[in-house]
N, C-alpha and C positions, 0 to 999 in steps of 0.2 A: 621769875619769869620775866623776859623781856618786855613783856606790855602789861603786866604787873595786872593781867586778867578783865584789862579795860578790849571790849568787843569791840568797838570804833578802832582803837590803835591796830588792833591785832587785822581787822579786815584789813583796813588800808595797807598793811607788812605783807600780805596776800594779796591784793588785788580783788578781791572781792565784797559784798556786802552787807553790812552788817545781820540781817536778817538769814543769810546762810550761815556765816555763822553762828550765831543763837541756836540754829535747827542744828547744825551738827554737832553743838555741845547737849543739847538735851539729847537729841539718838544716841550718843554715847556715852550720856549719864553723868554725866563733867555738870552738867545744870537739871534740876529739874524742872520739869514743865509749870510749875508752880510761880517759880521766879516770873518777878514781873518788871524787876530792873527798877523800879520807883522806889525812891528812899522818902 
C-alpha cells in the first residue's frame, strides 16, 4: 500500500485529518477500537 498504513501520510493523500481517518478505519473494522497507536 501506498502509505504503507502510516494515518498521517494517508490523510494528508486525502486532504483530510488524521482523526477521521482513524474513525473510518475502525467503522470498517480495518482498526480496532482497541488500537491506541502507541508503541
Amino acid at each position: 500500500a501506498y502509505c504503507e498504513q502510516n494515518q498521517v501520510r494517508t490523510a494528508r493523500l486525502l486532504g483530510i485529518s488524521r482523526n477521521i481517518v482513524r474513525d473510518r478505519l475502525i467503522r470498517y473494522g480495518v482498526l480496532g477500537p482497541e488500537s491506541t497507536g502507541r508503541r
